[in-house]
N, CA and C atoms as an extended XYZ file, in Angstrom:
489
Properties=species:S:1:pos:R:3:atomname:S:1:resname:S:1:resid:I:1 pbc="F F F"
N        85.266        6.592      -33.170 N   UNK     1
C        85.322        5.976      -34.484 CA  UNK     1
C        83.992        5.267      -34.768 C   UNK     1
N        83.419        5.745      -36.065 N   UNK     2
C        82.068        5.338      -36.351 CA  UNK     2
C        82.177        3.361      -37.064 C   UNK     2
N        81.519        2.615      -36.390 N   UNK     3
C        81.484        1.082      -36.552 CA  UNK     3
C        80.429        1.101      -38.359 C   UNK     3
N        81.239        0.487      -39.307 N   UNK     4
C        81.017        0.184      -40.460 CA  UNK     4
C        79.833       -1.089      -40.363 C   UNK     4
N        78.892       -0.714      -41.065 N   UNK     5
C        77.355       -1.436      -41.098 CA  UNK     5
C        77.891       -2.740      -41.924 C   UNK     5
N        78.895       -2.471      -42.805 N   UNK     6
C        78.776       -3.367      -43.910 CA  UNK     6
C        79.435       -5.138      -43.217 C   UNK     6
N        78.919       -6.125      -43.529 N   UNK     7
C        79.716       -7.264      -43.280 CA  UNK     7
C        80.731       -7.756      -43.445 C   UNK     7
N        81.874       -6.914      -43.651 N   UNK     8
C        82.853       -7.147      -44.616 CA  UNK     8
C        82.593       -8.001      -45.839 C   UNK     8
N        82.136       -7.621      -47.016 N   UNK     9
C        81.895       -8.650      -48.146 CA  UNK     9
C        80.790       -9.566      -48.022 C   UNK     9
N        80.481      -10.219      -46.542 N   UNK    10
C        79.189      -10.988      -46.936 CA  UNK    10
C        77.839      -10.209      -47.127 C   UNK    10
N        76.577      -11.265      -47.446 N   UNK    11
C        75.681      -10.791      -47.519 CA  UNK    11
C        75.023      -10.416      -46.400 C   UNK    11
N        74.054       -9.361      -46.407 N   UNK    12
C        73.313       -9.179      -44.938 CA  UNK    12
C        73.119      -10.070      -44.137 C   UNK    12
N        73.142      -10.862      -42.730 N   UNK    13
C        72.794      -11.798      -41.988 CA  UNK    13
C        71.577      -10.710      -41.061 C   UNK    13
N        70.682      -12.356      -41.017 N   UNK    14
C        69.583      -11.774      -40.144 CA  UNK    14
C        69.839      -12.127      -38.794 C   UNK    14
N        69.909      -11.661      -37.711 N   UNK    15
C        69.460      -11.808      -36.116 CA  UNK    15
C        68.828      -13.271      -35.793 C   UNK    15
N        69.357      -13.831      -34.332 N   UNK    16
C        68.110      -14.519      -34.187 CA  UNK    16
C        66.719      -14.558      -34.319 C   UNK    16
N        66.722      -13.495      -33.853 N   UNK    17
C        65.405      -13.112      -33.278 CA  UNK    17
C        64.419      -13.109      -34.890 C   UNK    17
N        64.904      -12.505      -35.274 N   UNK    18
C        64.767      -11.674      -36.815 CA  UNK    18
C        64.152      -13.188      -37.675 C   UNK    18
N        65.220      -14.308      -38.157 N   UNK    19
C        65.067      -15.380      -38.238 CA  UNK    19
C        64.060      -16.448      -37.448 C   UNK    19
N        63.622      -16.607      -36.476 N   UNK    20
C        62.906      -16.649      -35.868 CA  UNK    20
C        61.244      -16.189      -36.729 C   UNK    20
N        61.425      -15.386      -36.303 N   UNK    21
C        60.528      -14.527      -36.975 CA  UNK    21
C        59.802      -14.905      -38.174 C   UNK    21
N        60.910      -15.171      -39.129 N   UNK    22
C        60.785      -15.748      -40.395 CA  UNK    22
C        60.113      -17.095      -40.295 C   UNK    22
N        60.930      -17.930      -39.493 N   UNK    23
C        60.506      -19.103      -39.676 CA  UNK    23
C        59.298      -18.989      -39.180 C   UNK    23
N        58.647      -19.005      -37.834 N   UNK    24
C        57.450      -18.386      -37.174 CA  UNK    24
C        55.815      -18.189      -38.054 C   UNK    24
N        56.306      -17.425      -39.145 N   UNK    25
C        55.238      -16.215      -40.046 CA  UNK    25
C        55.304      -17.721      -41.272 C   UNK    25
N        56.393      -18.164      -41.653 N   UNK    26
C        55.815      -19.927      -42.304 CA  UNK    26
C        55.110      -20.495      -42.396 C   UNK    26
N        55.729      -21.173      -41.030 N   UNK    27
C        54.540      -22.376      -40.141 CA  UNK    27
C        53.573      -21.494      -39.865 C   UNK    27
N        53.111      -20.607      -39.928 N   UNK    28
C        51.879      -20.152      -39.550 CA  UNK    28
C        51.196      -19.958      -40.800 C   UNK    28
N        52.250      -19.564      -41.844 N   UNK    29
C        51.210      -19.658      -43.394 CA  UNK    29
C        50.538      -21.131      -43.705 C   UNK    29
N        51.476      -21.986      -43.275 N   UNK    30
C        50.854      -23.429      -43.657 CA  UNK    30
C        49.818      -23.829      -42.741 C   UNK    30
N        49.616      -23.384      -41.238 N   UNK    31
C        48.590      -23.760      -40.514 CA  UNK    31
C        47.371      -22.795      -41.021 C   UNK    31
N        47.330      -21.970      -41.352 N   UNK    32
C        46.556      -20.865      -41.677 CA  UNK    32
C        46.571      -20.425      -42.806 C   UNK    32
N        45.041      -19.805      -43.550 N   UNK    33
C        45.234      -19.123      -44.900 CA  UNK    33
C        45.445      -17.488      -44.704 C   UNK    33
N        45.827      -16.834      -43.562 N   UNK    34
C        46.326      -15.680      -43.526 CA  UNK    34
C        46.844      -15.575      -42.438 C   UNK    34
N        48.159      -14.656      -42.217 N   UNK    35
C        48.726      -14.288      -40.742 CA  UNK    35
C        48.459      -13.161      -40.264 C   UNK    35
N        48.460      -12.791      -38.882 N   UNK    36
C        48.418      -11.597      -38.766 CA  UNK    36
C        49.162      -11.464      -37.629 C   UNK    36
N        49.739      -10.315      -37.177 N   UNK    37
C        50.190      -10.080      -36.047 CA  UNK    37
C        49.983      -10.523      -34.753 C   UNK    37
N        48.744      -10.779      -34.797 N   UNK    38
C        48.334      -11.706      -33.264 CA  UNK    38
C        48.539      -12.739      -33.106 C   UNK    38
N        48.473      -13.977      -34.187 N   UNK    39
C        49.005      -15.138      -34.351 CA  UNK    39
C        50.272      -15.196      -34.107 C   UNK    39
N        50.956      -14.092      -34.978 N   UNK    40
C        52.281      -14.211      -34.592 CA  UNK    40
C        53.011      -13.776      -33.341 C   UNK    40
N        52.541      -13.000      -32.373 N   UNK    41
C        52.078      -12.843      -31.207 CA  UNK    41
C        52.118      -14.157      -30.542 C   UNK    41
N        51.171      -14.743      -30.345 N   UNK    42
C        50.516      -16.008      -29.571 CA  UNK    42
C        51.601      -17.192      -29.332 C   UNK    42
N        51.991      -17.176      -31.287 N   UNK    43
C        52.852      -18.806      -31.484 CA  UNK    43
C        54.161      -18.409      -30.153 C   UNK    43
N        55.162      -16.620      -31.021 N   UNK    44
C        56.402      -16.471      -30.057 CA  UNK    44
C        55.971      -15.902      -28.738 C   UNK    44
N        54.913      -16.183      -28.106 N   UNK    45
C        54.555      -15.501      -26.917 CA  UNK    45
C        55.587      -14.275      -26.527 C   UNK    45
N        55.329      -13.107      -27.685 N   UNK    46
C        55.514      -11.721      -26.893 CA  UNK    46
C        54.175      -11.302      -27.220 C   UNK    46
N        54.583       -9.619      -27.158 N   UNK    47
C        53.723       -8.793      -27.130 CA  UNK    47
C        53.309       -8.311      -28.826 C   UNK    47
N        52.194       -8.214      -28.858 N   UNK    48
C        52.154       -7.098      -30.648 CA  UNK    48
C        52.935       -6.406      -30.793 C   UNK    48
N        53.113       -5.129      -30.029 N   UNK    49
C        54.536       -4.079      -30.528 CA  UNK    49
C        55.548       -4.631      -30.679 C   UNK    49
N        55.800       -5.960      -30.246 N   UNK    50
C        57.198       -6.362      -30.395 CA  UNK    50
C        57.025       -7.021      -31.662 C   UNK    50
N        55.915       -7.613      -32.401 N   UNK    51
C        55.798       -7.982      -33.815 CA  UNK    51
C        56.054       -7.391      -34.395 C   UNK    51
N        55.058       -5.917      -34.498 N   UNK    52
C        55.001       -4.534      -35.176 CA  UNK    52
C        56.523       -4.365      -35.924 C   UNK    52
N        57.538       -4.275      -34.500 N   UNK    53
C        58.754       -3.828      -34.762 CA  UNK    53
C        59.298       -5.073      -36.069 C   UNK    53
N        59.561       -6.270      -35.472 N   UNK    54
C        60.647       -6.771      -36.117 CA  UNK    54
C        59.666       -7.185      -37.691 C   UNK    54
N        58.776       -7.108      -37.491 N   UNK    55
C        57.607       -6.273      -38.962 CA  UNK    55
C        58.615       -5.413      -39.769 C   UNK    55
N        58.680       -4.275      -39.315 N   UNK    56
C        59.126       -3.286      -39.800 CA  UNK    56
C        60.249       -3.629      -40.454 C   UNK    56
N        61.150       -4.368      -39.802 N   UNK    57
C        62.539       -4.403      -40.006 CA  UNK    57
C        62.957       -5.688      -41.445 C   UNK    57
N        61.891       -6.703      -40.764 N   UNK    58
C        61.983       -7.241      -42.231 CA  UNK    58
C        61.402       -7.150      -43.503 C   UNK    58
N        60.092       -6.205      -43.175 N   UNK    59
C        59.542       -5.617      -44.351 CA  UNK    59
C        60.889       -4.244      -45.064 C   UNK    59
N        61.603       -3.502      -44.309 N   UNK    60
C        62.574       -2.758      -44.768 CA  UNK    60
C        63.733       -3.942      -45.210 C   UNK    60
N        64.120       -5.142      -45.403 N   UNK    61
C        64.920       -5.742      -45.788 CA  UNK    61
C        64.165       -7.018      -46.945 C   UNK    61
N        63.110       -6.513      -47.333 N   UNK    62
C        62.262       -6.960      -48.586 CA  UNK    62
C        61.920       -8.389      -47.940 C   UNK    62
N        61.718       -9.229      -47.211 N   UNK    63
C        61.434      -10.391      -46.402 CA  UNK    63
C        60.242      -10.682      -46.242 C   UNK    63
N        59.385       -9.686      -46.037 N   UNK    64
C        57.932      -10.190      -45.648 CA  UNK    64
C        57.317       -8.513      -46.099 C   UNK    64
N        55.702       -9.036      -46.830 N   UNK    65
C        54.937       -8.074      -47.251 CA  UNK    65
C        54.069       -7.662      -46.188 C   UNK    65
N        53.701       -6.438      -45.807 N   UNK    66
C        52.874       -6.057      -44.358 CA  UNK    66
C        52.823       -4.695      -43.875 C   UNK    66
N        51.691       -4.572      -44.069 N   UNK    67
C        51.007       -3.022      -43.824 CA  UNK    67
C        50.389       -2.691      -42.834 C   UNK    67
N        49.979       -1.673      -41.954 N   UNK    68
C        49.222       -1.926      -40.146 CA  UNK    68
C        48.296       -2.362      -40.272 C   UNK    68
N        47.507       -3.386      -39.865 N   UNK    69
C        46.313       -4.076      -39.661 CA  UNK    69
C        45.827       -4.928      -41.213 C   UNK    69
N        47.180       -5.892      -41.375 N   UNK    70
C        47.067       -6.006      -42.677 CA  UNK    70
C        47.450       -7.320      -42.389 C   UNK    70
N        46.999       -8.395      -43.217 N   UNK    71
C        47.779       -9.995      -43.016 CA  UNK    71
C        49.346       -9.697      -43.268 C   UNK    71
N        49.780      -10.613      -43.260 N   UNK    72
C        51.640      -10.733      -43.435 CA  UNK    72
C        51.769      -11.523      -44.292 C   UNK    72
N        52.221      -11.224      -45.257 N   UNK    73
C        53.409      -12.622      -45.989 CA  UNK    73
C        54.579      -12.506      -46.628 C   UNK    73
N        54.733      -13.654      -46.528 N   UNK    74
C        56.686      -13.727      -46.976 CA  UNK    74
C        56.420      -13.282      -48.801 C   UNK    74
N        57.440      -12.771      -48.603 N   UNK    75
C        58.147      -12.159      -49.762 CA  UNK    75
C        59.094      -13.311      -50.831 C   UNK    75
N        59.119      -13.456      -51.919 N   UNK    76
C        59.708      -14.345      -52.406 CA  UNK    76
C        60.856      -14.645      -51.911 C   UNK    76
N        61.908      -13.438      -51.722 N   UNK    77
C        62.840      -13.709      -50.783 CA  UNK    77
C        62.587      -14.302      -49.326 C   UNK    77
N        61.929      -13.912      -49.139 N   UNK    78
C        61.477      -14.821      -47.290 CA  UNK    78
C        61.018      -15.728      -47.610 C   UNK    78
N        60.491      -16.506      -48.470 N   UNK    79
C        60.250      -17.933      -48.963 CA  UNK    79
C        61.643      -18.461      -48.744 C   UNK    79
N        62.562      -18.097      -48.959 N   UNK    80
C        63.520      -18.575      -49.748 CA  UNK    80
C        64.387      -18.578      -48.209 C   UNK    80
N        64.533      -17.873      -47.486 N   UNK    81
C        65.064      -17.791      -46.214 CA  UNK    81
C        63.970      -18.787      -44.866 C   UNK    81
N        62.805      -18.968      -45.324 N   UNK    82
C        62.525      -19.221      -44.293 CA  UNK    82
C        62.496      -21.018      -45.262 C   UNK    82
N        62.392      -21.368      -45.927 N   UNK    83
C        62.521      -22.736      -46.751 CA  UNK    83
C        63.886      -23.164      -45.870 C   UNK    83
N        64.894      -22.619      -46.156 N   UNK    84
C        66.535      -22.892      -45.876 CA  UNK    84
C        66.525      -22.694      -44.304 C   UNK    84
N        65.615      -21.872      -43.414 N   UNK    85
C        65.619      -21.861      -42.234 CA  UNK    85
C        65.044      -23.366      -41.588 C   UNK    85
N        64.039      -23.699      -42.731 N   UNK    86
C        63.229      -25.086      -41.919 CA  UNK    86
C        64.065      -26.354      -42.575 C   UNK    86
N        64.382      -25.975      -43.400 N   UNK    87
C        65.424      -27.178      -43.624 CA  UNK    87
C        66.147      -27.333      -42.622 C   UNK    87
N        66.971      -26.480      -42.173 N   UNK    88
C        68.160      -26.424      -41.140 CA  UNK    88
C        67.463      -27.174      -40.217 C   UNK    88
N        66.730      -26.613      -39.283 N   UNK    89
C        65.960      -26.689      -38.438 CA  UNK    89
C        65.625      -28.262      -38.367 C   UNK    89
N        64.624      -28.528      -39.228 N   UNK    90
C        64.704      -30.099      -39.510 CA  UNK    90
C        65.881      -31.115      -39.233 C   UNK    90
N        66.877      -30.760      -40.105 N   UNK    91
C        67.549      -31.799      -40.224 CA  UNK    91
C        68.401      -31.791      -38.839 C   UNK    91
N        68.650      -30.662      -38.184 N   UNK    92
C        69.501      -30.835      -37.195 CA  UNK    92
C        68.135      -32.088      -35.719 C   UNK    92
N        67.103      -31.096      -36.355 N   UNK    93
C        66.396      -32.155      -35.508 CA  UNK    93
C        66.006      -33.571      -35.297 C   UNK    93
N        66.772      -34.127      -36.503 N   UNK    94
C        66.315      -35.369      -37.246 CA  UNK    94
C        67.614      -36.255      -36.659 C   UNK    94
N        68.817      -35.487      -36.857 N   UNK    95
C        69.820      -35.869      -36.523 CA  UNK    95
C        69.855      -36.509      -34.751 C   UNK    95
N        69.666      -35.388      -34.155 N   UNK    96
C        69.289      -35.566      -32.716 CA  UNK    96
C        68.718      -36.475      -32.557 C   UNK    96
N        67.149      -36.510      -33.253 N   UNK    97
C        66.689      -37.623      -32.389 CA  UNK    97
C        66.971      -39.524      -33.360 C   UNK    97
N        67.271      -39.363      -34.669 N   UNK    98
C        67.453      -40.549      -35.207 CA  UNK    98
C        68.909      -40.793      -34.902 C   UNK    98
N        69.956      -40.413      -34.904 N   UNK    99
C        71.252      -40.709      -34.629 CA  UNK    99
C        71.609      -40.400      -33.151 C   UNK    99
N        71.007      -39.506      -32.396 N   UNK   100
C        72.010      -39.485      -31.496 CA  UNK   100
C        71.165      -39.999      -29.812 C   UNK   100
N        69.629      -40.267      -30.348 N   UNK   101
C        68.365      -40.702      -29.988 CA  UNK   101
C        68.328      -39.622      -28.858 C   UNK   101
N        67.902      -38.271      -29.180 N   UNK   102
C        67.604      -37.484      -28.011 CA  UNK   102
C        66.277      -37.439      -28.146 C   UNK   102
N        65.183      -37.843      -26.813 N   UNK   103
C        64.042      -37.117      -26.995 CA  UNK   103
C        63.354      -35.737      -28.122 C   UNK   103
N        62.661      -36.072      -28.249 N   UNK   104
C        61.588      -35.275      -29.387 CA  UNK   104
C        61.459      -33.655      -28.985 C   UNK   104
N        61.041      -33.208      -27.599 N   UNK   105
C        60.785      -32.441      -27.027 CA  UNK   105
C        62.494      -31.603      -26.917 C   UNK   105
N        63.168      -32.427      -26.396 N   UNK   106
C        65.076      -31.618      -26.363 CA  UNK   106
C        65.267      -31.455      -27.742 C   UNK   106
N        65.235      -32.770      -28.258 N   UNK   107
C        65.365      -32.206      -29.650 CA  UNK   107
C        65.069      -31.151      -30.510 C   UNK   107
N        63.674      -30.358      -30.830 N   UNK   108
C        62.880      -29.535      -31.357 CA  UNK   108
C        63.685      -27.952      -30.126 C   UNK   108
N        63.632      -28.230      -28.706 N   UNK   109
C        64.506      -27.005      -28.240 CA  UNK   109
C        65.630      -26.894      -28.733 C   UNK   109
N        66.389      -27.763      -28.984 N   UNK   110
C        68.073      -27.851      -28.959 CA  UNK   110
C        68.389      -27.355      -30.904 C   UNK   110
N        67.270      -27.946      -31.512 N   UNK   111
C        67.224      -27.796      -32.391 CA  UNK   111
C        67.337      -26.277      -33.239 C   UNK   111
N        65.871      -25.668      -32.674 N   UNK   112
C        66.308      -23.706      -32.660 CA  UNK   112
C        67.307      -23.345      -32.048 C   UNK   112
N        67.422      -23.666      -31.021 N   UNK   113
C        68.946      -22.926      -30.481 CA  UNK   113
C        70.325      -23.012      -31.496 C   UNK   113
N        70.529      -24.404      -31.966 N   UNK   114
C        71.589      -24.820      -32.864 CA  UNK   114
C        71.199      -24.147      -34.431 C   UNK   114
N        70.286      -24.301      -35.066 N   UNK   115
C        70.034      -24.196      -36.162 CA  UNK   115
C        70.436      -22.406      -36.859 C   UNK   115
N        70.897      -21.508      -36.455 N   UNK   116
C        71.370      -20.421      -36.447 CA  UNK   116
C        72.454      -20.032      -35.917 C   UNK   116
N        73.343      -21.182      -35.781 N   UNK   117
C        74.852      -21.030      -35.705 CA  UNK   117
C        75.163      -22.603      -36.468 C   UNK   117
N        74.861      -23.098      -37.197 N   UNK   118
C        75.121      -24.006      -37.754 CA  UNK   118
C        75.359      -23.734      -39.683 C   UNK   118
N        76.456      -24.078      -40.051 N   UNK   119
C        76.529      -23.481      -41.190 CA  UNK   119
C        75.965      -24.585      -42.423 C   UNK   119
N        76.308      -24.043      -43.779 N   UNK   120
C        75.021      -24.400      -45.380 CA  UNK   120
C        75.662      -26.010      -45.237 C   UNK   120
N        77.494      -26.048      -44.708 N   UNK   121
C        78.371      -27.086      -45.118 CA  UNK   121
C        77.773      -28.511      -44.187 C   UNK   121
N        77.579      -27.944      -42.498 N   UNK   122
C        77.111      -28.869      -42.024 CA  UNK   122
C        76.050      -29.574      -42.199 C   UNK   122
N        74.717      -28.539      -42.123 N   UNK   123
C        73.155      -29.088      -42.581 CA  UNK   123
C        73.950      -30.063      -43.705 C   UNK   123
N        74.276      -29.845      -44.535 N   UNK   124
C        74.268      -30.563      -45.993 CA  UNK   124
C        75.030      -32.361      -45.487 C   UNK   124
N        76.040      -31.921      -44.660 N   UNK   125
C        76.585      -33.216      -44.566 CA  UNK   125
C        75.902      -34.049      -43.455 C   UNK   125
N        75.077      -33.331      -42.676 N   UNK   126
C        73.926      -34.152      -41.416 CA  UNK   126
C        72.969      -34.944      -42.268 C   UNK   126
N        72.660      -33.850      -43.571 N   UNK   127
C        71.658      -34.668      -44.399 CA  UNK   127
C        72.360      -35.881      -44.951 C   UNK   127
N        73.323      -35.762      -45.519 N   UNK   128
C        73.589      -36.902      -46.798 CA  UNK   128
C        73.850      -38.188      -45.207 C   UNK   128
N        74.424      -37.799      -43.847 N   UNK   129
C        74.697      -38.911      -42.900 CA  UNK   129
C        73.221      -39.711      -42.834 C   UNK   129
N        72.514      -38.852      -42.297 N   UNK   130
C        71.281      -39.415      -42.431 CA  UNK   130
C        70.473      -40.655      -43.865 C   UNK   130
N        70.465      -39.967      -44.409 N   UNK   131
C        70.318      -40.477      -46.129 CA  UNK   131
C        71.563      -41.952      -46.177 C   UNK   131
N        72.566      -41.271      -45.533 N   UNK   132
C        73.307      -42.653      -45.863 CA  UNK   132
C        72.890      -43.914      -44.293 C   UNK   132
N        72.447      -43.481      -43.257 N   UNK   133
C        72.166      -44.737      -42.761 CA  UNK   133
C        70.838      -45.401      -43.138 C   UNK   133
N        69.713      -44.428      -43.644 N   UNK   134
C        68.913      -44.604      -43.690 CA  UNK   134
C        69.097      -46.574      -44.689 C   UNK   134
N        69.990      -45.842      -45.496 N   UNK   135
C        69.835      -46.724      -46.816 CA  UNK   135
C        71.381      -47.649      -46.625 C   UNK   135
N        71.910      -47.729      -45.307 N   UNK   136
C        73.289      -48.628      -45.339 CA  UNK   136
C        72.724      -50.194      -45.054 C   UNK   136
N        73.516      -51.192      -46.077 N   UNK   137
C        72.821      -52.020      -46.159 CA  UNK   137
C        73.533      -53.005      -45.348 C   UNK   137
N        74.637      -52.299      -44.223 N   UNK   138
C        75.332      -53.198      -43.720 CA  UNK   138
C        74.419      -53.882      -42.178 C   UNK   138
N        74.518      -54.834      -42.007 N   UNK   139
C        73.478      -55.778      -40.808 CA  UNK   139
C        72.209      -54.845      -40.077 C   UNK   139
N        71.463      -53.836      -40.644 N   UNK   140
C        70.422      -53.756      -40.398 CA  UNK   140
C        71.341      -52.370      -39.392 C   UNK   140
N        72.159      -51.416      -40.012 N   UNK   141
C        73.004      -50.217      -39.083 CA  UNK   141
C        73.243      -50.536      -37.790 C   UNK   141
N        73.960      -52.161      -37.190 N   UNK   142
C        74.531      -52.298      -36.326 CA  UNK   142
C        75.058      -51.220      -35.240 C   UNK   142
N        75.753      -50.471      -36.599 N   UNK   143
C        76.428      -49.533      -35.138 CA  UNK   143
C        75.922      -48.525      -34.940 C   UNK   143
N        74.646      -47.900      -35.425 N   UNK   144
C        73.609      -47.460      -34.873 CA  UNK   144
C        73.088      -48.095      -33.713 C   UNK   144
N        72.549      -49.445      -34.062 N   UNK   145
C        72.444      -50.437      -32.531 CA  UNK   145
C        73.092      -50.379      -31.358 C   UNK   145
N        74.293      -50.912      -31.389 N   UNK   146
C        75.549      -50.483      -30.674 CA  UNK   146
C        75.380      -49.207      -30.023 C   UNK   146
N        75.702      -48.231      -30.414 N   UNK   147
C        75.770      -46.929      -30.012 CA  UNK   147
C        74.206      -46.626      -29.323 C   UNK   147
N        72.975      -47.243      -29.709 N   UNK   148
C        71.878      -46.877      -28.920 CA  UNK   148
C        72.159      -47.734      -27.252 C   UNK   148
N        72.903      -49.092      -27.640 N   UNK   149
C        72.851      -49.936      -26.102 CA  UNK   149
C        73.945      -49.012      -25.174 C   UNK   149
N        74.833      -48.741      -25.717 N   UNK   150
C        75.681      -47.748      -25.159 CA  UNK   150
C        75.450      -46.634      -24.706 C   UNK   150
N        74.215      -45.963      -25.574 N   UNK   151
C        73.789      -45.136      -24.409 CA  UNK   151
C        73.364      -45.290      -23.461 C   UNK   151
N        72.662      -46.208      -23.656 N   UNK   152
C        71.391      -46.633      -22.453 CA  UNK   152
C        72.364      -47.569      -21.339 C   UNK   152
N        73.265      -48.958      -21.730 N   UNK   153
C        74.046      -49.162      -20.456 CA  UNK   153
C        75.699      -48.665      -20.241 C   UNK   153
N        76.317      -48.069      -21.263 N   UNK   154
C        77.584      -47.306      -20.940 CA  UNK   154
C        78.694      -48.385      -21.505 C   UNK   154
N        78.477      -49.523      -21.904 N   UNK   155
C        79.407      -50.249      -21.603 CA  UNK   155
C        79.542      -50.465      -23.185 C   UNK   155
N        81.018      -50.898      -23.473 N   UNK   156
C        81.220      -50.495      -25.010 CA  UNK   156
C        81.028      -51.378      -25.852 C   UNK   156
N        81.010      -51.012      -27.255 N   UNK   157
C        80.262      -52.252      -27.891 CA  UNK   157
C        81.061      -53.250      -28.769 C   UNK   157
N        81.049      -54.306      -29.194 N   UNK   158
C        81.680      -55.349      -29.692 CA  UNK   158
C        82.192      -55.026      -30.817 C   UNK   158
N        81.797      -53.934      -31.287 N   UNK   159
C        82.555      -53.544      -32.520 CA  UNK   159
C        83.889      -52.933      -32.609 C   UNK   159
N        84.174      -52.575      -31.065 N   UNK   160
C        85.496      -51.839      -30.395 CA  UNK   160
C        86.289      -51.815      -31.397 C   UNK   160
N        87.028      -51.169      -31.891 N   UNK   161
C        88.805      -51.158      -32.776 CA  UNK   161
C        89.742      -50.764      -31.722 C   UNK   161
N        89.475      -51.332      -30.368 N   UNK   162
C        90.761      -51.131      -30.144 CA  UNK   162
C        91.271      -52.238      -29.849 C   UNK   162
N        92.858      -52.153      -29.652 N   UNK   163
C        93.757      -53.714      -29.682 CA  UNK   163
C        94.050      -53.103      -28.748 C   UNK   163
C-alpha cells in the first residue's frame, strides 16, 4: 500500500533539518551581504553536497532563491518562515534563561532542539509570560526571586500556599 504524501489537510511542514537550514541562511543574511554555500557549510558544520541538497529541496518548495555557484536568498516566503523560526527560537530562549535561569550556552542548545516541536499557541503564551513579568508591578517579581533562591538552595519559599 502506497503511503499518501499529503498531510492530511495541513499545510506542508518542513523537517528539522530543512528548518534549520532556513534559519541558518538568515542569520547569515544579517551577518553578511551575500550567502553562499560555504558559509552555510562552515556555520552547520557539514559538508557542501549536503547544502547543495537541502538547496535543492527548499528551492523546489519556493523557500530560498539559488542557482549552482550562485549566492542564496530567502524567498519572501522563507522570510516569513525563517522570521517565525527566530521568533520561536528566541523566545523559548529567553524563557530559559530569564524565568527558569538556565545558563546562556544550555539555553541557546536546548533552545533549537525545543523550538521545532513547540507549537504558534505556546511561543505566543511564553511571550505574553515574559512581557507580563517583565512589567508586574508586584514587589519587584518576588516570586521570580523566590523561585531563583530555590533553585540555588532547594528549600521552599515563604510564599508557600500550603496549610
Amino acid at each position: 500500500m502506497e503511503k499518501s504524501i499529503s498531510n492530511r489537510g495541513r499545510k506542508e511542514e518542513l523537517s528539522e533539518t530543512m528548518e534549520d537550514y532556513i534559519e541558518v541562511i538568515k542569520i547569515l543574511e544579517r551577518e553578511h551581504r551575500s550567502v553562499r554555500v560555504k558559509h552555510i557549510a562552515e556555520k552547520m558544520r557539514v559538508k557542501m553536497p549536503s547544502v547543495t541538497s537541502a538547496l535543492t529541496v527548499l528551492k523546489n518548495k519556493d523557500l530560498v532563491k539559488y542557482e549552482k555557484y550562485d549566492y542564496i536568498e530567502l524567498t519572501e516566503k522563507g522570510e516569513k518562515v525563517a522570521n517565525s523560526l527566530l521568533k520561536r527560537h528566541e523566545a523559548i530562549k529567553r524563557f530559559l534563561m530569564d524565568v527558569l535561569n538556565v545558563d546562556i550556552r544550555v539555553a541557546e542548545k536546548d533552545a533549537c532542539g525545543m523550538e521545532h516541536h513547540v507549537s504558534k499557541q505556546t511561543v505566543d503564551h511564553i511571550l505574553k509570560f515574559l512581557e507580563y513579568i517583565e512589567y508586574c508591578p508586584h514587589s519587584e517579581n518576588m516570586c521570580m526571586r523566590y523561585f531563583r533562591d530555590y533553585l540555588a538552595t532547594g528549600k521552599k519559599p515563604p510564599c508557600s500556599h500550603e496549610e
